[in-house]
FIKENU-677012 format. One record per residue (C-alpha): residue in three letters; y, x, z. Coordinates in steps of 0.05 Angstrom, whole numbers, padded with zeros to 5 digits, always signed. Layout:
<rs>
alaYXZ
...
</rs>
This chain:
<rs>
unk+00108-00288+00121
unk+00073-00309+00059
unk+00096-00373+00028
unk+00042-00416-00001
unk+00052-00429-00081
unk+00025-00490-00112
unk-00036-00482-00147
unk-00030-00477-00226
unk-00083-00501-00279
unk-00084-00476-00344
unk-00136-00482-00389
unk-00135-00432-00442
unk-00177-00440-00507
unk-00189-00383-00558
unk-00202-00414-00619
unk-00226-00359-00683
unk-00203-00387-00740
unk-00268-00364-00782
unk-00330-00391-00800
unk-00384-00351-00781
unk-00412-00366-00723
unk-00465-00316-00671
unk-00531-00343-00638
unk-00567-00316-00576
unk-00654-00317-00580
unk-00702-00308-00518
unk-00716-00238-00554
unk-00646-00212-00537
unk-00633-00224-00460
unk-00677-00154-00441
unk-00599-00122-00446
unk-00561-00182-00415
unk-00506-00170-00366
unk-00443-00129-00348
unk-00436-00060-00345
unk-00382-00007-00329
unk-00386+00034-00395
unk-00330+00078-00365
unk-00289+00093-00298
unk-00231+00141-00293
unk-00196+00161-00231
unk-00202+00114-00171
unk-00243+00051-00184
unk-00282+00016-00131
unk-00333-00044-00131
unk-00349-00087-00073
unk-00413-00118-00083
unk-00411-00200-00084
unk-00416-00219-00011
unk-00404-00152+00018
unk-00349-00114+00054
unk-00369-00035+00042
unk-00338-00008-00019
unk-00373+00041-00067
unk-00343+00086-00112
unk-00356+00057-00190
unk-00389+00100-00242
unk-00409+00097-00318
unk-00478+00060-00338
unk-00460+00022-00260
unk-00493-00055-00265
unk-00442-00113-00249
unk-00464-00180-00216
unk-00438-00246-00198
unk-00381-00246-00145
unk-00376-00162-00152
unk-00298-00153-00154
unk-00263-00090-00185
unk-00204-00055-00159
unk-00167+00015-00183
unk-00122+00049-00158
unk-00059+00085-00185
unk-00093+00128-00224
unk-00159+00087-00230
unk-00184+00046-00300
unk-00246+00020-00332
unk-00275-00015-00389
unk-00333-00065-00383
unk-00376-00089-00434
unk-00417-00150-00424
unk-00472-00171-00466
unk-00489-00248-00486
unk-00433-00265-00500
unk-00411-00204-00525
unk-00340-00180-00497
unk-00308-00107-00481
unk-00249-00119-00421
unk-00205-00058-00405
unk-00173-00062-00331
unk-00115-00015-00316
unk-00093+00019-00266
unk-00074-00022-00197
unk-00116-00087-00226
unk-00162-00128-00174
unk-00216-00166-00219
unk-00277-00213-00187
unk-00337-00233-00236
unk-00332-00297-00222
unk-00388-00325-00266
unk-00443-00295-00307
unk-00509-00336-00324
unk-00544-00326-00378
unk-00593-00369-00410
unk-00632-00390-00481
unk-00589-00451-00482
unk-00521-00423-00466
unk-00488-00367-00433
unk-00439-00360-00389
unk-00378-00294-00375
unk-00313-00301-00327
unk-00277-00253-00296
unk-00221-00270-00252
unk-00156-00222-00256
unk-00123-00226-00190
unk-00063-00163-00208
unk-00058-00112-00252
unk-00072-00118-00334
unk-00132-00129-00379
unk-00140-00116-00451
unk-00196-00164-00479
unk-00247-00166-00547
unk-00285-00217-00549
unk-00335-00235-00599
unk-00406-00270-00627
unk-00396-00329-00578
unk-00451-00391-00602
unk-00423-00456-00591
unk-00459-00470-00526
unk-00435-00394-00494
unk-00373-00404-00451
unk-00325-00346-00438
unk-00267-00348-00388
unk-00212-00305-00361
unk-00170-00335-00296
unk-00108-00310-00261
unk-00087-00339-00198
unk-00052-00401-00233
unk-00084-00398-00298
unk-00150-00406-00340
unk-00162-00375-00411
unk-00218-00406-00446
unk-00248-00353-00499
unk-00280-00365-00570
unk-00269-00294-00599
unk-00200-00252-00594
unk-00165-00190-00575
unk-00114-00216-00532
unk-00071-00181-00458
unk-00072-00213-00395
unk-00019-00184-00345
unk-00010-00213-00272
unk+00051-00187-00238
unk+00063-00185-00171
unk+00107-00253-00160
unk+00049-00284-00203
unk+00079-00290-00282
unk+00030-00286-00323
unk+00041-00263-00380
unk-00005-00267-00444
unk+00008-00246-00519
unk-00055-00252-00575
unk-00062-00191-00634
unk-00114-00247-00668
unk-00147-00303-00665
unk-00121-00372-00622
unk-00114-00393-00556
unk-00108-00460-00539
unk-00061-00479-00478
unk-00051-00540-00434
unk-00035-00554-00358
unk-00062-00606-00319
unk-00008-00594-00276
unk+00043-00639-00309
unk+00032-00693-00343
unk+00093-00673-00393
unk+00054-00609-00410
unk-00018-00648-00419
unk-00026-00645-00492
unk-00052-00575-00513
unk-00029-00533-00562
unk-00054-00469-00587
unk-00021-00393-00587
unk-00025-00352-00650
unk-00026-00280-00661
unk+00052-00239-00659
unk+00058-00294-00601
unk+00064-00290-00525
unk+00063-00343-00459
unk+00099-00326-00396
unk+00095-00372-00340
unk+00112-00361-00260
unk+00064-00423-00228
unk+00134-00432-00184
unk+00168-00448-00244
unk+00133-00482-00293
unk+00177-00512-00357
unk+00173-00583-00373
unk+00156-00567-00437
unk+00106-00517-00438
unk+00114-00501-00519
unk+00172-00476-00497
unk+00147-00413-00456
unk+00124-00395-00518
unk+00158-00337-00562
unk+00144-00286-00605
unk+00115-00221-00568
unk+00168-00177-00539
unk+00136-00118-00555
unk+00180-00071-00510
unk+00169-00100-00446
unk+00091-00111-00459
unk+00087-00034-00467
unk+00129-00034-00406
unk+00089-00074-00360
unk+00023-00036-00375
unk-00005+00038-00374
unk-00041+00082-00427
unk-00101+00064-00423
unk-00094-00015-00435
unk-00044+00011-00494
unk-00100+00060-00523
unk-00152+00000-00516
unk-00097-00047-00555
unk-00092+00004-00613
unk-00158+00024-00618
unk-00180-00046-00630
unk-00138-00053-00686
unk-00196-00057-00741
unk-00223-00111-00712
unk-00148-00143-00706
unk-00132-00128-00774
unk-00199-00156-00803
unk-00195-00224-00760
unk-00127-00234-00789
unk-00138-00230-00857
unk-00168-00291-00854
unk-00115-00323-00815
unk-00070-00303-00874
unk-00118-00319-00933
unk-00126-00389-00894
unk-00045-00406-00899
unk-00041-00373-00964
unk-00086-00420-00983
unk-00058-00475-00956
unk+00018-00457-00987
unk-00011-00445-01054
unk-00043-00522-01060
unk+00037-00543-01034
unk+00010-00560-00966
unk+00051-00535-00897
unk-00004-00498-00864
unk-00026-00530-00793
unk-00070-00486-00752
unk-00111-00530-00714
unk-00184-00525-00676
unk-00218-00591-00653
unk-00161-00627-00655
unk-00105-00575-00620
unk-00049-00553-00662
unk-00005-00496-00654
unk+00066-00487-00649
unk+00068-00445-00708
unk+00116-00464-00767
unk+00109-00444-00840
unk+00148-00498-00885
unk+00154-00449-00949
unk+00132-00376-00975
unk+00202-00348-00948
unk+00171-00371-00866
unk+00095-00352-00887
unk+00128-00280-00918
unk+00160-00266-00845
unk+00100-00280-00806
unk+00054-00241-00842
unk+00105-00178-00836
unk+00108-00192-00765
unk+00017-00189-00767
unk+00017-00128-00802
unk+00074-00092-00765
unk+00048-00108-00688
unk+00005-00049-00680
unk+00050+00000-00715
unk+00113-00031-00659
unk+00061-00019-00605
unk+00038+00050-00622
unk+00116+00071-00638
unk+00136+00037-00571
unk+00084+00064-00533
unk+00112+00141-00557
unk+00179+00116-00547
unk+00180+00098-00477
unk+00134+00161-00464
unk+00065+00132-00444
unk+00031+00160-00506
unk+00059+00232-00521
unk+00070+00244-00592
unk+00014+00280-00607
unk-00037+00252-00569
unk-00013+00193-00609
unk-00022+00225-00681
unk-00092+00246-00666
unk-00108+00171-00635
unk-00082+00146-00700
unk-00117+00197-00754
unk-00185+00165-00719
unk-00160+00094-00718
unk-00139+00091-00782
unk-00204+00121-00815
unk-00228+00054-00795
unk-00179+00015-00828
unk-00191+00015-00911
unk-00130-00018-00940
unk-00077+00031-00937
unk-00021-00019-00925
unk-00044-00035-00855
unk-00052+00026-00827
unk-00020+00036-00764
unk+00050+00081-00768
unk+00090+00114-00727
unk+00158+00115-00777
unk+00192+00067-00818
unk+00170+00016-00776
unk+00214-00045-00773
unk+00217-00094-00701
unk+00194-00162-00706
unk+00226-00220-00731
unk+00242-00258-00671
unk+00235-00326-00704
unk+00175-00300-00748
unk+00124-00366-00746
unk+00166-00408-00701
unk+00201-00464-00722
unk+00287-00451-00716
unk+00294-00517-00687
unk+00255-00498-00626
unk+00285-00434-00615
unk+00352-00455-00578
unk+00302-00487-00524
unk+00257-00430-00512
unk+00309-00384-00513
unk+00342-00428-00442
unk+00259-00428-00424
unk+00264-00348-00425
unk+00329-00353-00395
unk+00311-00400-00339
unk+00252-00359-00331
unk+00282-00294-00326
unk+00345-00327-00275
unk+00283-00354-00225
unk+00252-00284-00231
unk+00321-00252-00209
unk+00328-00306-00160
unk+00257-00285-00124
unk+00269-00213-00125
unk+00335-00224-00087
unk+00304-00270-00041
unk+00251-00227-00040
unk+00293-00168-00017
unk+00337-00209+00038
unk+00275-00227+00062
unk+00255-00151+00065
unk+00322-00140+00089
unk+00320-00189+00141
unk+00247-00161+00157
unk+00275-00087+00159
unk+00332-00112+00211
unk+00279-00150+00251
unk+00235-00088+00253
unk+00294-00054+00267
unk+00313-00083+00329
unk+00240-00090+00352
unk+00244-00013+00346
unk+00304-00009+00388
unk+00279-00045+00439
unk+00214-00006+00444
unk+00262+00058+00441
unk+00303+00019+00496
unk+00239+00005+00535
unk+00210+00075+00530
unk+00277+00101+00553
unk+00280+00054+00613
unk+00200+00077+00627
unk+00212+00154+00615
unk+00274+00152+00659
unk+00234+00115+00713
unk+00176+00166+00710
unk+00225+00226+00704
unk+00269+00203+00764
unk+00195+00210+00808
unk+00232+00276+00829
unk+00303+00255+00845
unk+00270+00204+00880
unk+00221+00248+00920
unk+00277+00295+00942
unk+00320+00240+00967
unk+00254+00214+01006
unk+00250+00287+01029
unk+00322+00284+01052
unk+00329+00227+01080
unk+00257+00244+01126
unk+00292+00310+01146
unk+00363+00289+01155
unk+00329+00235+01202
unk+00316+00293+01246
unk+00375+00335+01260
unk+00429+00322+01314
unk+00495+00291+01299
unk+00522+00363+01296
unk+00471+00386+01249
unk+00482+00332+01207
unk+00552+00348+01195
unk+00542+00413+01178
unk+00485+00393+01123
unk+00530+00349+01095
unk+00584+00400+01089
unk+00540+00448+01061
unk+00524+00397+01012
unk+00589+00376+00991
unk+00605+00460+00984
unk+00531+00466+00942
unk+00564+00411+00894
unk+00636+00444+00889
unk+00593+00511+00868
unk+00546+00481+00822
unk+00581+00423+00786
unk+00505+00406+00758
unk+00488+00378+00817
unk+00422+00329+00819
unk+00461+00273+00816
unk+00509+00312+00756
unk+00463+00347+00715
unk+00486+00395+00671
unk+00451+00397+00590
unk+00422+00455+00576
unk+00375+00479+00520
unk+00307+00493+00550
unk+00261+00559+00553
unk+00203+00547+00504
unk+00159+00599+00516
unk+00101+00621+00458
unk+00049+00656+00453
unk+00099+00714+00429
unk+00141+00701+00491
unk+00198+00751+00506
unk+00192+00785+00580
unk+00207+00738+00641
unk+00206+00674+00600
unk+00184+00613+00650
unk+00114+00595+00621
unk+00057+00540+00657
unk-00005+00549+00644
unk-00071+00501+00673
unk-00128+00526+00703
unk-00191+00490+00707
unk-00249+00495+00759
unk-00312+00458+00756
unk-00335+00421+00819
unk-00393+00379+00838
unk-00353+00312+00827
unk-00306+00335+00771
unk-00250+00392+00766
unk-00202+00429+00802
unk-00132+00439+00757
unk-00091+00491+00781
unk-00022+00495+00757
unk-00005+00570+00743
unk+00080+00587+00738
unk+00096+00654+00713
unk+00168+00689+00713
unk+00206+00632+00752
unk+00241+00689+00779
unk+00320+00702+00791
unk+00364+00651+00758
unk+00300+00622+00741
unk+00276+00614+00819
unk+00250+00534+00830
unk+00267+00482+00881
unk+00224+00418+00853
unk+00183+00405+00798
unk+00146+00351+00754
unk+00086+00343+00711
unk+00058+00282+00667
unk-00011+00286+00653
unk-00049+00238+00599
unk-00129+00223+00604
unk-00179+00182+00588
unk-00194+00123+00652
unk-00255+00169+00670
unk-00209+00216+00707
unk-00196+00203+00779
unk-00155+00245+00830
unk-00189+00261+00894
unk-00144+00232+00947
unk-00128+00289+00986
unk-00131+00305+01064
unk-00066+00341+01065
unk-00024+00362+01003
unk-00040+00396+00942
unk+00014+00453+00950
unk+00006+00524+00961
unk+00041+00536+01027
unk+00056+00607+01008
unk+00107+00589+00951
unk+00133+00520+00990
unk+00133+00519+01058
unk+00109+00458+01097
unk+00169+00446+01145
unk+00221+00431+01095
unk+00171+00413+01024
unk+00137+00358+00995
unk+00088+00328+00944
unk+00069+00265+00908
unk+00016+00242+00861
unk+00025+00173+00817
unk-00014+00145+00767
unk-00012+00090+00713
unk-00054+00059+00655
unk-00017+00035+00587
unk-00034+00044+00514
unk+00003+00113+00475
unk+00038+00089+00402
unk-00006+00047+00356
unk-00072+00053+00397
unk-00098-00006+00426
unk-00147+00046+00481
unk-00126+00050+00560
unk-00100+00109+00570
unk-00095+00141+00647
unk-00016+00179+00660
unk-00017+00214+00726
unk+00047+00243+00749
unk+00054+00305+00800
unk+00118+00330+00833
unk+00137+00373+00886
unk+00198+00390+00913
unk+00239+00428+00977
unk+00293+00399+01017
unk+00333+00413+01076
unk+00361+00492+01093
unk+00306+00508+01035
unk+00329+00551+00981
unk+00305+00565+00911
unk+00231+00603+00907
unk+00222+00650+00858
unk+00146+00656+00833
unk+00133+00712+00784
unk+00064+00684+00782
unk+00026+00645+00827
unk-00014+00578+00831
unk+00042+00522+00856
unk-00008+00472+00864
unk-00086+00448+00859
unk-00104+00377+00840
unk-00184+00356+00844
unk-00204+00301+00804
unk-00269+00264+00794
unk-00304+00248+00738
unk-00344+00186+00717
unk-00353+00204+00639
unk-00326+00246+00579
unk-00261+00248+00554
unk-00192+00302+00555
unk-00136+00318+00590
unk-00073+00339+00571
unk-00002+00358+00595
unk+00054+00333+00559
unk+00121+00331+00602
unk+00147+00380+00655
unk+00204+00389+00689
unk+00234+00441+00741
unk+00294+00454+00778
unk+00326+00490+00819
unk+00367+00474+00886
unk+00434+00454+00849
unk+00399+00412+00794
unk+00396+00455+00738
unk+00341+00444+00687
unk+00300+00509+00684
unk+00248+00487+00638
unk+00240+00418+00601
unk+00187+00412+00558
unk+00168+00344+00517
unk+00105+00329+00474
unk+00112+00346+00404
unk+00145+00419+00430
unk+00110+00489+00424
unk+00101+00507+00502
unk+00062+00458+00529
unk-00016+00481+00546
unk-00070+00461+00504
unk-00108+00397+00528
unk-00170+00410+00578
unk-00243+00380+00566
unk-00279+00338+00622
unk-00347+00320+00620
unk-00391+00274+00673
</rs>
């Protein structure tokens, strides 16, 4: 059962904090759009307002309402035009375009992540264009930044910016109304559940570790192969506060009003932001070869071509001598005893939900459990009824012939009975366990085999049943046969019985066809079970058939369908089991064919 969360609004504003700005003419919408610029492994696209899936491929054209999905193995990078953005979706991701219009006065881009993780670059956005990523709970508003989006699957989102700023605010609580903006080294993590009542305090410095955790190679490659464009943006984030510190004024990074949480009182706070700038893609690289989703070498040759983009020496991305980041670096100390109880409430809930999570699986598992037992308790009540056709067919048979002999006679059956169970203690009503004949296709000599014969007619079929090498301690007194078909199948009531008189002999034999409809496992279709047993009674004793048809069934046929055998049984006078054999087990004959 799925529990209904509250719906979360964030609005999410990227603010650049530079002054050039980009413009869109008539002249340039002949290359408008989205487009998958490249798809590895699984990746499929459901068309906006369609149910068939298609398979995605490079150059492939994306629309309004088309949504996204990959698999385990499955990513893909899209590039839209106007305004101009690159998104990489990893692996196990579900995306929907949600928006994309495009005109002279203002364009429009937003893609909604669902699950999964999406790296994002997004630049030359004119003032009118309008750029959004959404999660489930949450809106990011976009004005030009490389920033990751990860949805997990409880809902957290969680959301750290390499450059530029995003501004934040929930109209969910009026406590958290007034927005405030995210700068690069930082990161967001909210659960829609469990929101804070202060939402500056979700905010922390990147944890770098479990960022690299939470998403696969690709996203990671995409993160450190933008860092050119990272490094550039946020040179003019630091010239800006240099600035600012130099003419003895605390920097405030603002955008239309919307300050950010960040804190730089003096050059000693401004020094241990900037090392915690320049040292973010060098942690992620080095993490990502740490915890094995980069291998070494793969990384060093990612690097050498990275870093031929990147012309001051000093912020080149390394893989050694790289120090973590400051954990206070740009916030201010007097905040940090509250978001470090935020992260800890967070993380408590999170633990809370997983172990509610798996009593509730538990619970589910024990449920299913017991719903299993009872089908197994159901099929065992149904199997024994269907299986006991025979014991009750012979005690039919009995009591019809015992119905006929004198009082004398009687007595002497009855004795003879009583001596047949002292001699065989596996008597029909005490029968003895014992591991069945299978016979194969490489059978050894005078193993019991069936075989089924099949006969067209003008209304249907004749099936024969064939038994070869019942012979000797193998010799047969009753048997039983479950047959599964489609409804099309019918069996010709017959004018006498189906039994060849040579093998059991009229006076003292019998025979008995049943039949029954029901569904087989998951399947939903009718199926048709029709049961056949035979069996002797009275003075009768076991009949050996070395082989020989025991009986012919005719059925009609009204369409197309098969026919199959999947349960005998047959024993002899005493009880005995001489062969059992049960559907998945080698033995059984392969299923017939019946056509109208």
């Amino acid at each position: 059962m799925f529990k209904k969360i509250r719906t979360l609004t964030l609005f999410l504003a990227l603010l650049v904090m530079i002054t050039s700005s980009y413009s869109v003419s008539a002249s340039t919408l002949e290359s408008d759009g989205a487009y998958l610029t490249a798809v590895q492994g699984e990746v499929i696209v459901t068309r906006a307002g369609g149910l068939k899936s298609i398979s995605a491929f490079a150059n492939m054209k994306l629309y309004q309402g088309d949504r996204i999905i990959t698999g385990d193995t499955g990513s893909v990078t899209i590039k839209v035009s106007h305004p101009e953005s690159v998104r990489y979706i990893g692996k196990n991701s579900n995306a929907v375009i949600s928006n994309l219009k495009q005109s002279v006065s203002g364009n429009k881009f937003s893609i909604k992540l669902w699950a999964g993780s999406m790296w994002s670059s997004i630049s030359g956005l004119a003032n009118a264009d309008e750029d959004f990523v959404e999660t489930p709970g949450s809106k990011l508003h976009v004005r030009g930044t490389n920033f990751n989006v990860t949805v997990q699957s409880d809902g957290t989102l969680s959301m750290f910016v390499a450059s530029g700023l995003v501004a934040v605010s929930s109209t969910d609580q009026p406590s958290s109304s007034v927005p405030f903006l995210v700068a690069p080294t930082q990161q967001i993590r909210l659960n829609p559940a469990a929101l804070p009542n202060d939402m500056k305090n979700a905010l922390s410095v990147v944890d770098v570790a479990k960022i690299v955790g939470q998403v696969d190679p690709f996203i990671l490659k995409a993160m450190i192969a933008s860092s050119p464009s990272i490094i550039e943006e946020n040179k003019q984030l630091e010239i800006q506060l240099k600035d600012s510190l130099d003419k003895k004024i605390q920097p405030v990074l603002q955008r239309d009003g919307i300050e950010s949480d960040l804190s730089i009182k003096n050059q000693e706070n401004l020094v241990t932001y900037l090392e915690n700038i320049n040292r973010l893609m060098s942690n992620i690289a080095f993490e990502s070869v740490r915890q094995d989703k980069i291998n070494l070498n793969d990384m060093n040759a990612f690097l050498f071509t990275t870093n031929q983009q990147i012309s001051d020496s000093d912020r080149k991305i390394r893989l050694q001598n790289i120090a973590p980041l400051h954990p206070l670096g740009g916030l201010d100390p007097a905040t940090a005893q509250d978001k470090e109880k935020e992260l800890s409430r967070l993380e408590t809930f999170q633990q809370d939900a997983e172990k509610k999570q798996l009593l509730l699986q538990s619970d589910f598992k024990a449920k299913l459990s017991l719903s299993l037992q009872q089908i197994l308790d159901n099929k065992r009540i149904l199997d024994f009824a269907n299986k006991s056709i025979l014991e009750q067919l012979q005690s039919h048979a009995e009591m019809v012939y015992t119905a006929q002999l004198s009082p004398e006679e009687l007595t002497i059956f009855k004795k003879n009975k009583q001596l047949l169970k002292i001699d065989n203690p596996g008597s029909a009503n005490e029968q003895v366990a014992t591991t069945p004949n299978l016979p194969s296709s490489h059978s050894a000599p005078n193993t019991p085999q069936v075989t089924l014969e099949q006969i067209k007619t003008v209304q249907g079929f004749d099936l024969s049943i064939r038994l070869k090498d019942f012979t000797g301690s193998n010799a047969i007194y009753g048997t039983e046969f479950h047959f599964i078909s489609e409804n099309a199948l019918e069996v010709i009531s017959p004018e006498n019985r189906f039994l060849n008189n040579s093998f059991f002999a009229p006076g003292n034999s019998v025979d008995i066809v049943k039949t029954y409809l029901g569904t087989v496992g998951n399947s939903s279709l009718t199926k048709k079970e029709t049961i056949y047993a035979a069996t002797q009674f009275g003075s009768a004793s076991n009949t050996a058939i070395s082989d020989g048809i025991l009986a012919t069934i005719p059925f009609s046929v009204s369409g197309d369908g098969t026919f199959r055998l999947f349960y005998v049984k047959i024993v002899d006078r005493s009880g005995k089991t001489i062969l059992e054999l049960n559907e998945p087990n080698a033995g059984l004959p392969t299923a017939l064919s019946f056509t109208k």
